[in-house]
Each structure stands twice: as structure tokens, then as C-alpha cells.
ROMARDREN-973981 format. One record per residue (C-alpha): y, z, x; residue in three letters. Coordinates in steps of 0.5 Angstrom, whole numbers, plus 500, padded with zeros to 3 digits. Example, Ala and Ser with C-alpha at 12.3 -4.5 7.8 and 13.67 -1.06 7.14 Angstrom:
REM residues 2
c2  c3  c1  r
491  516  525  ala
498  514  527  ser
***
This chain:
REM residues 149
c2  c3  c1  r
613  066  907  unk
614  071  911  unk
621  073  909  unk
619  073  903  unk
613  078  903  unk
618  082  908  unk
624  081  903  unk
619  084  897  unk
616  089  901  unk
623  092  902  unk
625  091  896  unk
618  094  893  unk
621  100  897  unk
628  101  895  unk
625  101  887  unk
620  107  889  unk
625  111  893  unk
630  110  887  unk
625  113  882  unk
625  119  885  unk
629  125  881  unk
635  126  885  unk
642  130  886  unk
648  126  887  unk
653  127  890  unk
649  126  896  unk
654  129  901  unk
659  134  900  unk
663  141  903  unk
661  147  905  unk
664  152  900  unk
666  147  895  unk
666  146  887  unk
662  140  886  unk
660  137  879  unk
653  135  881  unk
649  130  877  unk
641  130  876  unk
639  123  876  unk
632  123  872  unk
629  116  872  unk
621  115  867  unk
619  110  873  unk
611  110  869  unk
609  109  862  unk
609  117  859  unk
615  119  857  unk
620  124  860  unk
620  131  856  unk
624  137  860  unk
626  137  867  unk
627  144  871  unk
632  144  877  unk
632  150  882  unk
638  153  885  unk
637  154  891  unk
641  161  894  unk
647  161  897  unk
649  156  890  unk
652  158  884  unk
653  155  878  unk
659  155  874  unk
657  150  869  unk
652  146  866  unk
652  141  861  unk
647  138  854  unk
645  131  855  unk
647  127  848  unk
641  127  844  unk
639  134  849  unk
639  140  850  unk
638  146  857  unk
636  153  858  unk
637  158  863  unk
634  162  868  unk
638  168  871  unk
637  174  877  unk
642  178  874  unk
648  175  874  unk
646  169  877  unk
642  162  874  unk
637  160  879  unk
634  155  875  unk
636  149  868  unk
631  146  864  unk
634  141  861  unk
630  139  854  unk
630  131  853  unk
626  125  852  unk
627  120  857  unk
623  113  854  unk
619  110  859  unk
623  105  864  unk
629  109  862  unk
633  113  867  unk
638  120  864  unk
643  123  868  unk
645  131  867  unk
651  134  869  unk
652  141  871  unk
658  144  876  unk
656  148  882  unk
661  152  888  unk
656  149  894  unk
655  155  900  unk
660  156  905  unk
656  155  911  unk
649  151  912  unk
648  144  914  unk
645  142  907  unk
642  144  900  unk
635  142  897  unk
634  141  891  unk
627  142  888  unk
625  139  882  unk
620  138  877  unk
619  133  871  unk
615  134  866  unk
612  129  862  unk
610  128  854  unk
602  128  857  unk
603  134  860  unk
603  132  867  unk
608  134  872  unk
612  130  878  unk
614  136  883  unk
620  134  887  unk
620  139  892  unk
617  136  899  unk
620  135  905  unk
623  129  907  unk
619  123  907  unk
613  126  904  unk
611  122  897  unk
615  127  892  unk
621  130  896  unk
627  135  894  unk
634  131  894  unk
638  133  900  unk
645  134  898  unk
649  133  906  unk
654  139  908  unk
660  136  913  unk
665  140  914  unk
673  139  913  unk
675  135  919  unk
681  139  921  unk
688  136  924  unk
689  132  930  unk
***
């Protein structure tokens, strides 16, 4: 019995923390061009409407995609965007992902990425917590290049 609870906890868990909106890759290079993916899941009964990601400093962002059905905007400083809103409706126990490419900052240990997800009721889930907090921001790991040995 006791397995079985343990094993539904767990399990329990790993659904809620694979509800979260999040960036993947999880893990990249300082400096490089990655092509990122919004990973945007409606885990309640209310419909996802638009997302709003900020691009963190240092990030720049040399591409950005309409998901089928969809579609995206822009927030500039100057020449640089610093936010996509995509518009889209995600049903209920559905889940979308929205691309877009990036060069990555040349120094630094990680990018948070902050978003905000907006629902057909009018309600929003902000992304933007640090880790372990109920609503945290999506964390993409800078490792270095190993060089020669």
C-alpha cells in the first residue's frame, strides 16, 4: 500500500511540474544560436488564449515563429525585441509549443525565462518565480564548451 501511494504521489508530482510553461532546450552554450521552444500545456478547464515571454538581457532574438492556427507580436527597445506574445488558443488538456530562435548571452550560468499565460476567462498564470516557488520561470543551463584534452 504503501508503494502504491508513494508511486501516485510521485507521479502526482511529475504531472504538476510538467504543466508548467517552459523553454527547452533546458541546457545550452553560452554565446550560441539555439532554436527554443515554448512548451505552453492548458492543465485547467479554461482555455489558453495568448502567451507573453520576456527575453531576458543579454538575449537576442533573430527569429520567431506563427503557430499553425496563430499568431505573434513583438515588443521592441530600439532594435532589440524584449517580449513575444503569441495569440492562440490552447483547449483544455491540450498542450502547444512555439518556436523561436535566439543567440544565447556569451557569459552567465543560466537564462530565466519569464512567462505569462493567459487564459479565455480572463485570468493569468505568471511564470515567473524562482525555482521551487509554485510558478517558477524556466531555467535554460549555460555549460561551457569543454575544450581539448
Amino acid at each position: 500500500m504503501r508503494v502504491a501511494a508513494l508511486a501516485l504521489a510521485v507521479f502526482g508530482i511529475a504531472t504538476f511540474a510538467s504543466a508548467h510553461v517552459t523553454v527547452a532546450p533546458r541546457e545550452s552554450k553560452p554565446g550560441a544560436t539555439e532554436n527554443y521552444r515554448v512548451r505552453v500545456p492548458t492543465e485547467g478547464k479554461v482555455a489558453t488564449v495568448s502567451v507573453d515571454l520576456e527575453i531576458p538581457a543579454g538575449v537576442m532574438v533573430t527569429n520567431v515563429s506563427a503557430p499553425a492556427g496563430g499568431q505573434y507580436e513583438l515588443k521592441r527597445e530600439g532594435d532589440r525585441i524584449v517580449g513575444i506574445t503569441w495569440k492562440i488558443k490552447i483547449d483544455p488538456g491540450d498542450m502547444s509549443e512555439l518556436p523561436f530562435t535566439a543567440k544565447n548571452p556569451g557569459d552567465g550560468a543560466s537564462i530565466s525565462w519569464k512567462a505569462h499565460q493567459h487564459f479565455a476567462d480572463g485570468t493569468t498564470a505568471d511564470w515567473s518565480g524562482p525555482a521551487g516557488d509554485r510558478h517558477p520561470a524556466s531555467i535554460t543551463k549555460l555549460t561551457p564548451a569543454s575544450g581539448p584534452k
